[in-house]
C-alpha positions as CSV (number, residue, x, y, z in Angstrom):
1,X,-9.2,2.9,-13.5
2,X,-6.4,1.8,-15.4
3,X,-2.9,0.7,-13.5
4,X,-0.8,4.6,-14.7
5,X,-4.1,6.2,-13.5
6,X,-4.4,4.4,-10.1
7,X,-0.7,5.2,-9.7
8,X,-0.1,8.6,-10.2
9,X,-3.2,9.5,-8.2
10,X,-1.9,7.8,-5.1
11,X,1.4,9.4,-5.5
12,X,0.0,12.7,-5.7
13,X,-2.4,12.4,-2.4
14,X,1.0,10.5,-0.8
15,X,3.0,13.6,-1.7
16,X,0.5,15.9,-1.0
17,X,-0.3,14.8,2.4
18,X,3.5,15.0,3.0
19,X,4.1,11.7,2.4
20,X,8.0,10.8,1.4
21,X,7.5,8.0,-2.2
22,X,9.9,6.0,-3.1
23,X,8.3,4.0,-6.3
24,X,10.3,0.5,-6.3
25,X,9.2,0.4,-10.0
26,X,9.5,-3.3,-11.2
27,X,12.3,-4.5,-9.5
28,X,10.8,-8.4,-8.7
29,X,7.5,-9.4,-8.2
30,X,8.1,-10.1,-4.3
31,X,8.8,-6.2,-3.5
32,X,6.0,-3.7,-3.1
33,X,4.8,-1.1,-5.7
34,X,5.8,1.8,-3.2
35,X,7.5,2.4,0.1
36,X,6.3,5.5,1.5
37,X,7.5,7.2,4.9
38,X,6.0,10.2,7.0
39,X,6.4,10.8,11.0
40,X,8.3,7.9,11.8
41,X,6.3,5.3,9.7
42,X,7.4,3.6,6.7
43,X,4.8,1.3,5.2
44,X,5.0,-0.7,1.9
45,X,2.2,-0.4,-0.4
46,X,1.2,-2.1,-3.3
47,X,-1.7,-0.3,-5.8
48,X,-5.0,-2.0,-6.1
49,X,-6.4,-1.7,-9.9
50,X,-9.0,-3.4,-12.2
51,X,-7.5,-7.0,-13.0
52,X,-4.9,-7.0,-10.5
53,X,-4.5,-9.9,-8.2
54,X,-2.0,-10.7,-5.4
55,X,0.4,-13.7,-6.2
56,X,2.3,-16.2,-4.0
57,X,5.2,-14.1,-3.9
58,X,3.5,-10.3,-3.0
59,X,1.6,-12.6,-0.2
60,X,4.6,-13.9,1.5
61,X,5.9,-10.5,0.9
62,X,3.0,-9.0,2.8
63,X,3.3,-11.9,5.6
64,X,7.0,-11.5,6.4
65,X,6.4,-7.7,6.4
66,X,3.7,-7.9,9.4
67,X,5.9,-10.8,10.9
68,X,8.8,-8.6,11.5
69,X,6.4,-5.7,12.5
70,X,6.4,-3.5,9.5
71,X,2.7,-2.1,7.9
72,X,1.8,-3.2,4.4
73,X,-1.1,-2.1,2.4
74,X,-3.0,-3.0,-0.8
75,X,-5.0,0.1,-2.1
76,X,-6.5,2.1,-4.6
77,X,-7.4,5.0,-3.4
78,X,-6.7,7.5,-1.1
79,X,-10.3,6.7,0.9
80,X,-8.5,3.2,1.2
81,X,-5.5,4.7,2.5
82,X,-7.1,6.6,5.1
83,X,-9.0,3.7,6.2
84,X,-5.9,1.5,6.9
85,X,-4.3,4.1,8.6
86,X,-7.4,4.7,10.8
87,X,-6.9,0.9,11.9
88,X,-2.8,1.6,12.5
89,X,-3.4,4.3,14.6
90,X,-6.1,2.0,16.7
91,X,-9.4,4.1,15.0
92,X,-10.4,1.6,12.5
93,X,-11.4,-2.4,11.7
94,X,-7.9,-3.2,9.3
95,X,-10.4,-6.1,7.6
96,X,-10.9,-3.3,5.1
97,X,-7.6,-3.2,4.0
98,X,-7.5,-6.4,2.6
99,X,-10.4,-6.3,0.6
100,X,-10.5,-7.5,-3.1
101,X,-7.8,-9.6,-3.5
């Protein structure tokens, strides 16, 4: 699926599952795509699609995330989504998440 298509499907699941979205749009290159919060957890997200590959910047992005104790995700769809939040909440091997950089 194309990058729009990717997008607007996560942000529909994220806001159907009572998910608050705040896209961050293209503000630099170092931020994530989206931040999203729900019950307490706020977790920045960045969408997987065809092509798309992780630079310097959106890894150390990622790193100082986790290093200060905040959840990060790289995804592309909703069965992605579910998976890393499986491993949050202790269910789930978070390997997964990081698949396909």
């Amino acid at each position: 699926m194309r990058k729009e298509e990717m997008t607007d499907r996560m942000v529909r699941y994220w806001k159907k599952q009572g998910w608050y979205v705040i896209p961050t749009g293209d503000l630099n290159d170092s931020v994530s795509d989206f931040i999203i919060l729900k019950d307490g957890m706020t977790a920045f997200v960045d969408i997987k699609y065809e092509g798309r590959k992780l630079y310097r910047e959106k890894l150390k992005f990622e790193h100082d995330i986790e290093k200060h104790g905040g959840v990060y995700m790289y995804v592309g769809t909703p069965e992605e989504f579910k998976i890393c939040l499986a491993h949050i909440y202790g269910t789930q091997d978070y390997s997964k998440c990081y698949a396909d950089r």
